[in-house]
MIVO-660879 format. One record per atom (N, C-alpha, C, O): x, y, z. Coordinates in steps of 0.1 Angstrom, whole numbers, plus 2048, in hexadecimal, padded with zeros to 3 digits. Example, Ala and Ser with C-alpha at 12.3 -4.5 7.8 and 13.67 -1.06 7.14 Angstrom:
MIVO-660879
8847C784E 87B7D384E 8847DF84E 88E7DF855 8807EA847 8897F5847 88180084F 88680B850 
END
This chain:
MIVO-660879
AAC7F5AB0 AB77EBAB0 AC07EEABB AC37FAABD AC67E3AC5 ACD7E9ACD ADA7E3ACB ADD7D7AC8 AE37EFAD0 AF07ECAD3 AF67EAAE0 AF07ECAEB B017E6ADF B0A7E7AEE B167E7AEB B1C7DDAE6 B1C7F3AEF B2B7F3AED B337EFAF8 B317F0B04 B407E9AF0 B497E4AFB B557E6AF8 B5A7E4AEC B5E7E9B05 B697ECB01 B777DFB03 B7C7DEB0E B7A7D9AFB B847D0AFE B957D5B02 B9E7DAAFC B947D0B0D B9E7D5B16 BAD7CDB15 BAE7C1B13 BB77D6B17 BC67CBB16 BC57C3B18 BC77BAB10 BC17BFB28 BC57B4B2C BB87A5B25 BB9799B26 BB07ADB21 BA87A0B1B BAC79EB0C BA8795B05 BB37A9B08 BB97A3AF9 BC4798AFE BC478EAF7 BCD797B08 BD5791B0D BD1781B11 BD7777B0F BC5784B15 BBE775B18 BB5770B10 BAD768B12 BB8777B03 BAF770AF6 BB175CAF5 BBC757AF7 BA9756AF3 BAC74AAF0 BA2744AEB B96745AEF BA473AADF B9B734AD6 B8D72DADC B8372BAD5 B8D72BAE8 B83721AED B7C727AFB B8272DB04 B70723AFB B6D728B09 B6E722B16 B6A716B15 B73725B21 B77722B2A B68719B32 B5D71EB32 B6B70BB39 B62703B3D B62708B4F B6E707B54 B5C70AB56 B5C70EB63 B636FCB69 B626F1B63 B6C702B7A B746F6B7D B686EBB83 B676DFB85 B636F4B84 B586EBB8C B4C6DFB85 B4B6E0B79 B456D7B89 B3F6D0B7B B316CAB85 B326C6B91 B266CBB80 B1A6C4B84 B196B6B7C B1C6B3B70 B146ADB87 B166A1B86 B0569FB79 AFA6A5B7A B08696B70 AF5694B67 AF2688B77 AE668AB7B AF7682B7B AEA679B82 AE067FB8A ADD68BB8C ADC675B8D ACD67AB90 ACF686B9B AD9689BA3 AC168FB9A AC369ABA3 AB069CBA5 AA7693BA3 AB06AABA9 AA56AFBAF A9D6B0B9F A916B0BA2 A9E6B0B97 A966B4B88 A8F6A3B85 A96699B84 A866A3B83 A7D694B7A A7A698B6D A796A2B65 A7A68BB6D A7468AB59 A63696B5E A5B697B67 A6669BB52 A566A7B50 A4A69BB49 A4469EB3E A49693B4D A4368DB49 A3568AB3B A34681B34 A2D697B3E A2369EB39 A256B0B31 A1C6B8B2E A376AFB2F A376BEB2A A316C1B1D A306CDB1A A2D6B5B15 A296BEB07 A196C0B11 A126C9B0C A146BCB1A A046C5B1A A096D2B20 A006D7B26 A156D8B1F A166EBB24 A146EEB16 A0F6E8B0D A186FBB17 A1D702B0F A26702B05 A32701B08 A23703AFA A30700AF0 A33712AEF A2A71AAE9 A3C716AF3 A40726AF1 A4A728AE6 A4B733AE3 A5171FAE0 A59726AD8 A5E718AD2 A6170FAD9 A60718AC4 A69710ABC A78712AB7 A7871DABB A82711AB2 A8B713AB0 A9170BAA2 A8E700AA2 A9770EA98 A9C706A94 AB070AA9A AB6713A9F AB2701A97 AC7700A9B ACC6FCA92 ACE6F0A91 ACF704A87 AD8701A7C AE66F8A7E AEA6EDA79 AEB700A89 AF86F8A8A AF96E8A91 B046E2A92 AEA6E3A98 AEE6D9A9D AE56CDA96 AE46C1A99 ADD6D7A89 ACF6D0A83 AC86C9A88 AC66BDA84 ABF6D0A93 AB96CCA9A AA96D9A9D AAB6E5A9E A9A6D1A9E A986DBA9F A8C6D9AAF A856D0AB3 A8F6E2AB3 A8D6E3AC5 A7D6E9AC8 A796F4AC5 A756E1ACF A6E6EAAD7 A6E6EFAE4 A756EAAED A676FAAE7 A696FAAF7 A5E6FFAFD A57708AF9 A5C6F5B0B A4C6F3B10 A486FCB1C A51704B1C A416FFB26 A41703B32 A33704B36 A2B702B2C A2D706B41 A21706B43 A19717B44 A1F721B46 A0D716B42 A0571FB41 A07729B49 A05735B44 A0C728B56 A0D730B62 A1C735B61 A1E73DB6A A25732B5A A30733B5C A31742B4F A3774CB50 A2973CB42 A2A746B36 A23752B3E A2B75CB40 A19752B42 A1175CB47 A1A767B51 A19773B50 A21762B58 A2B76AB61 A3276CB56 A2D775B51 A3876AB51 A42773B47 A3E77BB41 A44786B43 A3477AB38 A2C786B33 A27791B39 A2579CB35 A26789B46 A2479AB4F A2D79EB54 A2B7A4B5E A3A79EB51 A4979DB58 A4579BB67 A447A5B6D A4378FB6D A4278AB77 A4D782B79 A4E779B71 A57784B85 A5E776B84 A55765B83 A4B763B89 A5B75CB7C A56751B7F A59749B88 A64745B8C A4A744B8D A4773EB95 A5072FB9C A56727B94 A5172EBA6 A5871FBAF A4F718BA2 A4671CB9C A5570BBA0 A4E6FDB9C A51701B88 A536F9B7F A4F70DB87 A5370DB77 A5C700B70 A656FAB77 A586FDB64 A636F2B5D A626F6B4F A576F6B49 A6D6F7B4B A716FDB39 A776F4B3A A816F3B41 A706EBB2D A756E1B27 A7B6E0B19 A706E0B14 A816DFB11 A8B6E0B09 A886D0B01 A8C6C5B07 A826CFAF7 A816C3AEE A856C1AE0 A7F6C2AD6 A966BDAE1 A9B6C2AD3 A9B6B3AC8 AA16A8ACB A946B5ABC A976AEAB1 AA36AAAA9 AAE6B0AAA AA16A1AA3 AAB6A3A98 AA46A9A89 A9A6A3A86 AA76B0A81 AA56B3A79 AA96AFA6C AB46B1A66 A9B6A8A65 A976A0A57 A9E6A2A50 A9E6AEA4F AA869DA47 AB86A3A41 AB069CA2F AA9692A2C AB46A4A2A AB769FA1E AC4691A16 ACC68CA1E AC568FA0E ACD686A0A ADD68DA0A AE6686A0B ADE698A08 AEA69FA0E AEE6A6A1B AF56AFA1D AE86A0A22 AE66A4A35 AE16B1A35 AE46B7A40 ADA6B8A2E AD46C2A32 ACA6C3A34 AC16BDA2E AC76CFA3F AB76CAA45 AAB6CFA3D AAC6D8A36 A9E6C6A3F A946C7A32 A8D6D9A37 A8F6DCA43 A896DEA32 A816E8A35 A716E6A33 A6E6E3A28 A656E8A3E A586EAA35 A556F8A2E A5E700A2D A486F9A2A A42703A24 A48712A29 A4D71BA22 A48711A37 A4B71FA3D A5D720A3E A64729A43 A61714A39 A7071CA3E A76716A49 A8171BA4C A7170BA51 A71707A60 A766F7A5E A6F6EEA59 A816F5A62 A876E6A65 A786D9A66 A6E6DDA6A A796CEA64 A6F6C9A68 A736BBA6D A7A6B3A67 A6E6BAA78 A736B0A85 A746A5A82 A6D6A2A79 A7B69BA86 A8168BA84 A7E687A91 A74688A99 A8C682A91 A8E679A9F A91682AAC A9968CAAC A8C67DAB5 A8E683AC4 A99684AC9 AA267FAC2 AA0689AD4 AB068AAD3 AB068AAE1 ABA686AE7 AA3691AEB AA968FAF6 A9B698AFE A9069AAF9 AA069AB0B A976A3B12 A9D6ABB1E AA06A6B29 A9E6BAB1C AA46C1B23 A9D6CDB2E A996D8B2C A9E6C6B3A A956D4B43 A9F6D9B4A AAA6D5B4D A976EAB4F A9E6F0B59 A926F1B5F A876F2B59 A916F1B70 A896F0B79 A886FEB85 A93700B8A A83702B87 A8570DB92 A79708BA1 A6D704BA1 A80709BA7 A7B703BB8 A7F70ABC5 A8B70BBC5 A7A70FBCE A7E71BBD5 A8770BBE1 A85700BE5 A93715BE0 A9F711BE9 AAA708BE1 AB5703BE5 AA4706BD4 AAF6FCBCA ABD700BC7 AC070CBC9 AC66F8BC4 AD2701BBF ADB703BC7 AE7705BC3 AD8702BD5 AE06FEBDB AF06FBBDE AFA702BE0 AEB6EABDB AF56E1BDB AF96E7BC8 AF66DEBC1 AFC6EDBC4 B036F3BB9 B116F7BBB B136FCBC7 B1A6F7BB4 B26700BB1 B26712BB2 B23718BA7 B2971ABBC B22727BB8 B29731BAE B2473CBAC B3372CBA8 B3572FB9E B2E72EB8E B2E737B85 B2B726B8E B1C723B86 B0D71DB88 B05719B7F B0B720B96 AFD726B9C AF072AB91 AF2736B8E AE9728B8E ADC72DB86 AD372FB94 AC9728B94 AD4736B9E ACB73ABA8 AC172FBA9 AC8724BA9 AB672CBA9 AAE71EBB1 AAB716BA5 AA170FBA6 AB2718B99 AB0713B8F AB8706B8E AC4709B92 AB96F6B8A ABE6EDB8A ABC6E3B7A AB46E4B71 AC36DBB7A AC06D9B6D AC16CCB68 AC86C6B70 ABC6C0B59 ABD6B3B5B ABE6B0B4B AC16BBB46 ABD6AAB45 AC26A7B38 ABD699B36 AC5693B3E AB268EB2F AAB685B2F AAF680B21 AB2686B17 AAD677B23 AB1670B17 AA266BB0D A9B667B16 A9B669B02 A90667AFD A8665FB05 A7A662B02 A89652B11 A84651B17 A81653B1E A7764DB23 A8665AB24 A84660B33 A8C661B3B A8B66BB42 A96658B3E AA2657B45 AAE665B44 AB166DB3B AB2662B51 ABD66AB4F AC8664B46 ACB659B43 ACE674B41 AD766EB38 AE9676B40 AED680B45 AED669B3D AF6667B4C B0566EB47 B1066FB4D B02671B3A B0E673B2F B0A683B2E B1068BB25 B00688B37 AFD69AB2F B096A3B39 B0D69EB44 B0C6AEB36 B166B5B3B B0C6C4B41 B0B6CFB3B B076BEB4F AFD6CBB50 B066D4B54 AFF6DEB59 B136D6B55 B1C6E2B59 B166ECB4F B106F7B51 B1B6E6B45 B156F0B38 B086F8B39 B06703B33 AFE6F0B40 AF56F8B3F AF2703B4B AE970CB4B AF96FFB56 AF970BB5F B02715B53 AFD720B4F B0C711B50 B1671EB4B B11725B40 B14731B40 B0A721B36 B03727B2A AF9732B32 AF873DB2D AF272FB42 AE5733B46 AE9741B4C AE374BB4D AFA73BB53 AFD748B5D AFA756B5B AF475DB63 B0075AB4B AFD768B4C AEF76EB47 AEC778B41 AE9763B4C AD9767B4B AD476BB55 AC8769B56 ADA771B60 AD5770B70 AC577CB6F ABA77CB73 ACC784B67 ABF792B67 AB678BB60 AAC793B60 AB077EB57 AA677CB4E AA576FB57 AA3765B51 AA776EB65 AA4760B6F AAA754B62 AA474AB5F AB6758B5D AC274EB5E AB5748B50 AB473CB52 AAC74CB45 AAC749B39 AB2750B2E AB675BB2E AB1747B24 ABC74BB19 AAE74EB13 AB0756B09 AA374CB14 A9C74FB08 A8C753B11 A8174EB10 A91760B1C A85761B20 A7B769B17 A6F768B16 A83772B0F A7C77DB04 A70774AFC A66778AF7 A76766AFB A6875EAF2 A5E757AF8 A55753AF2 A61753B0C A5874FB11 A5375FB18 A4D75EB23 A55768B15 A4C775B16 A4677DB0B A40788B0B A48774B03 A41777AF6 A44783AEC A3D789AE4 A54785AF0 A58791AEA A6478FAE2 A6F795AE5 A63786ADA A6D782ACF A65786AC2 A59781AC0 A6A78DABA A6778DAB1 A6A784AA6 A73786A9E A6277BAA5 A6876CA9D A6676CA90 A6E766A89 A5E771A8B A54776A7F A5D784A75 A5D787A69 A6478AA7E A6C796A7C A75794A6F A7C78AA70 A7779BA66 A7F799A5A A8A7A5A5E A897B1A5F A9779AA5F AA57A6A61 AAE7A8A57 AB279EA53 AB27B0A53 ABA7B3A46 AC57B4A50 AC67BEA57 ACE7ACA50 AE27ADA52 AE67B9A4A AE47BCA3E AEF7C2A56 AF77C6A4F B037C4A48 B077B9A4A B0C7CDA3E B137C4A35 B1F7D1A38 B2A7CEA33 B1F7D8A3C B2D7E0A41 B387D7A48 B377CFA51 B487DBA40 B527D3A44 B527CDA53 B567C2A55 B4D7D4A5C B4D7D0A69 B457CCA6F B457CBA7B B397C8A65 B347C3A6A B327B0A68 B367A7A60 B2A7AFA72 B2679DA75 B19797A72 B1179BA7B B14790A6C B0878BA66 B0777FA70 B0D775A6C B0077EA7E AFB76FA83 AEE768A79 AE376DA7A AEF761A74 AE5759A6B AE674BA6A AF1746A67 ADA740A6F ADF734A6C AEC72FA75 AF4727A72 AEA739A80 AF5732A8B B05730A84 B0D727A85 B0373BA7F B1373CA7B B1274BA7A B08752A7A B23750A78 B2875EA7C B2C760A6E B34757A6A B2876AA67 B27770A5D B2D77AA55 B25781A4F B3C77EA51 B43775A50 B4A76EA5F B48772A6A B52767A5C B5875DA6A B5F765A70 B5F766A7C B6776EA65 B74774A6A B73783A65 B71786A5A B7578AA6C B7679CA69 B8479FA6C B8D798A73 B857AFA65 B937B4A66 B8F7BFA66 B887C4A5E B957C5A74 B947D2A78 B9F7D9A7B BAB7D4A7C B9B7E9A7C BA97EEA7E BA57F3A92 B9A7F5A98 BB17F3A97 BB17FAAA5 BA8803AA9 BAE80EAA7 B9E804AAC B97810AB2 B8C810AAD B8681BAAB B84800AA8 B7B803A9B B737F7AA6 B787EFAAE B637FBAA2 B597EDAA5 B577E4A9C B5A7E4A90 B527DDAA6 B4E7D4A9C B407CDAA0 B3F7C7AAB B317CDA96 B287D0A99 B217C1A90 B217C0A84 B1A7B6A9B B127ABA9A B027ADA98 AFB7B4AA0 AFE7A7A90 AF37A7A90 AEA797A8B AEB78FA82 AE2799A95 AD978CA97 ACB788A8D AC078AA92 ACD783A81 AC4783A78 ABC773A7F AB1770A7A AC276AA8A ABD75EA89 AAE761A96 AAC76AA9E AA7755A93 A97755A9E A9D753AA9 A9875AAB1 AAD749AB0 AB3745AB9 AB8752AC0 ABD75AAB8 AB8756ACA AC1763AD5 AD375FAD2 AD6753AD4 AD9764AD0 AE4762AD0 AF1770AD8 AF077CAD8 AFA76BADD B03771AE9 B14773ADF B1776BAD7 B1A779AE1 B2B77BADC B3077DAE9 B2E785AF2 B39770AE8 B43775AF4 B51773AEC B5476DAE2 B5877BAF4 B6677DAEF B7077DAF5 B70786AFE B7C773AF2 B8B771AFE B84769B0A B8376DB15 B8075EB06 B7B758B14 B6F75CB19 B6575AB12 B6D762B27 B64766B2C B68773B30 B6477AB3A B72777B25 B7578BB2A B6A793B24 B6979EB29 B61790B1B B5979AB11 B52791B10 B55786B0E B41799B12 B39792B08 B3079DB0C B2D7A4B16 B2A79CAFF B1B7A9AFA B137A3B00 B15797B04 B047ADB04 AF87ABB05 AF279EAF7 AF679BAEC AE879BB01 AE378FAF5 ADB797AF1 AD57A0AF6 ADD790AE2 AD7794AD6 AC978AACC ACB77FAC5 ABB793ACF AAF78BACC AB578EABD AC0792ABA AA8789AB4 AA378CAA7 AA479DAA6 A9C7A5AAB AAF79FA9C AAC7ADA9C ABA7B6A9B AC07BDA93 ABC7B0AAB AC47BDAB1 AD47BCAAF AD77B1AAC ADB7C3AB0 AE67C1AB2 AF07CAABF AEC7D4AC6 AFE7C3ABE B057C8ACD B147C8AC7 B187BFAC1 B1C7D6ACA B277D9AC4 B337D9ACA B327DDAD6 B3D7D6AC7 B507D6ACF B577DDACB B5B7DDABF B5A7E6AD4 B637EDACB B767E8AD1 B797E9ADD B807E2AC7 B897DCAC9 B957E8AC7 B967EEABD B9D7ECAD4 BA57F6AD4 BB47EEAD3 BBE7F5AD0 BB67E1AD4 BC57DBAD4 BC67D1AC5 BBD7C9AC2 BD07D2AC0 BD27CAAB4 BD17BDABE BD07BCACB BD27B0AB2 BD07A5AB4 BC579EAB3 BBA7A3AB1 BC878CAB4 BB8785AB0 BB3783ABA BB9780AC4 BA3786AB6 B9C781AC2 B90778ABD B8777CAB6 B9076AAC3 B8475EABB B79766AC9 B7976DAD3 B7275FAC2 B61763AD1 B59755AC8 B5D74DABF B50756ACF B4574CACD B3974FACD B3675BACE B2E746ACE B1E74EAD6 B21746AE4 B2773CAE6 B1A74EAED B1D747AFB B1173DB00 B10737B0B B0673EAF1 AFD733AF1 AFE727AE8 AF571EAE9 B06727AE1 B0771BAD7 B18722AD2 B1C72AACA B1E717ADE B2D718AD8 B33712ACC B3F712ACA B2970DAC6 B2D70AAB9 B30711AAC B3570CAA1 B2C71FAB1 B2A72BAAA B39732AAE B3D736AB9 B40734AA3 B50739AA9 B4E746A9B B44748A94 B5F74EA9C B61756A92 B6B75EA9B B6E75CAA6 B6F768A92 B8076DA98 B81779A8F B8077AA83 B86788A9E B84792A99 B92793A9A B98791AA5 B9A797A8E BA979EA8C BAA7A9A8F BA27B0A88 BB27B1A98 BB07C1A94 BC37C5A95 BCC7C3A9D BC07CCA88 BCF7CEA81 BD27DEA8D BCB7E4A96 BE07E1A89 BE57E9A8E BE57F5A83 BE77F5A77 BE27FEA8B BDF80DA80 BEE810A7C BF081AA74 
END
């Protein structure tokens, strides 16, 4: 299991704030260098997802040549396209989503179509502040069209601190090294954090000065903690593992996942 400790510093208890900061800069959705993938369900289907918090459940596509270099930790190739095909998920009569036999959301209606593209010299014409190196990106609406309403800032900014995994949030599962199948038992010590079902486990902890505080990832989804903005944030966390803070200044501090900011929670740390 791994850790990563971190030390939260004055001046980022100082710059604690409830929400994460949007870069000033912003990528336009019209049209760009990325096309509808026209033909992506004939790749590869590498990994499914379900997303508790947005009840949706996602596949994601890529081609033969592209899985193959990853597995051999090869960077991937110019022309790669990871496609992103998220559902909505089958709700019961009280909006909750249906489960099948295995436990797994089971798909409805279509919601959209999301690629990232990699092309030698792309990227460019980008903001270099949120730059994904020759990586560029497009957001499709069920037919095909661009959808003119998507906010691809976000998706450079979710990608940025992925520079060492070529700017994926989920290369560990197109390298075939997610343990998806893996049964994790949460720990239940006061300081600790249960990620499950894309929520933070409990929401809120209470610590004293000079104490960690130690997350753990029971979901199939990779999930990130950042904290005070963009002052702290842990190594990403597969199936499994976890990554620890240790908080030396009284005061609150909210964080989020820096992959699905829908996921919030808030560490108190009292004064000794």
């Amino acid at each position: 299991m791994k850790r990563n400790y971190l030390r939260i510093a004055p001046l980022a208890a100082a710059a604690a704030a409830a929400a994460l900061v949007m870069a000033a800069t912003t990528v336009p959705s019209g049209p760009n260098k990325v096309m509808f993938p026209a033909e992506y369900d004939r790749g590869v289907l590498y990994a499914t997802v379900d997303r508790h918090d947005v009840k949706q459940y996602r596949e994601f596509y890529t081609s033969a040549e592209s899985v193959k270099a990853a597995r051999e930790g090869k960077p991937l190739p110019y022309g790669t396209v990871l496609t992103l095909v998220p559902y909505k998920a089958k709700l019961d009569a009280s909006g909750n989503p249906i489960k099948d036999a295995n436990g797994r959301f089971i798909k409805d209606e279509l919601v959209g179509i999301l690629v990232m593209e990699k092309r030698q010299g792309w990227g460019g014409d980008i903001p270099t502040d949120i730059r994904n190196g020759e990586w560029e990106y497009q957001v499709f609406t069920p037919d095909g069209k661009v959808n003119e309403k998507a906010n691809l800032t976000a998706c450079y900014e979710c990608h940025k601190p992925f520079a060492n995994d070529d700017y994926l949030t989920n290369l560990a599962k197109l390298a075939g090294k997610f343990p998806s199948a893996a049964t994790v038992m949460a720990r239940a010590g006061a300081n600790d954090v249960a990620i499950s079902g894309f929520v933070f486990g409990p929401a809120k902890v209470t610590v004293a000065a000079g104490q960690n505080v130690t997350w753990t990832n029971v979901d199939d989804s990779p999930h990130q903690v950042v904290i005070a903005g963009k002052g702290t944030r842990t190594g990403l966390m597969l199936k499994g593992q976890s990554q620890s803070v240790r908080f030396d200044e009284a005061g609150m501090f909210p964080y989020a996942c820096s992959l699905h900011p829908g996921m919030k929670g808030t560490i108190e740390v009292a004064k000794n």
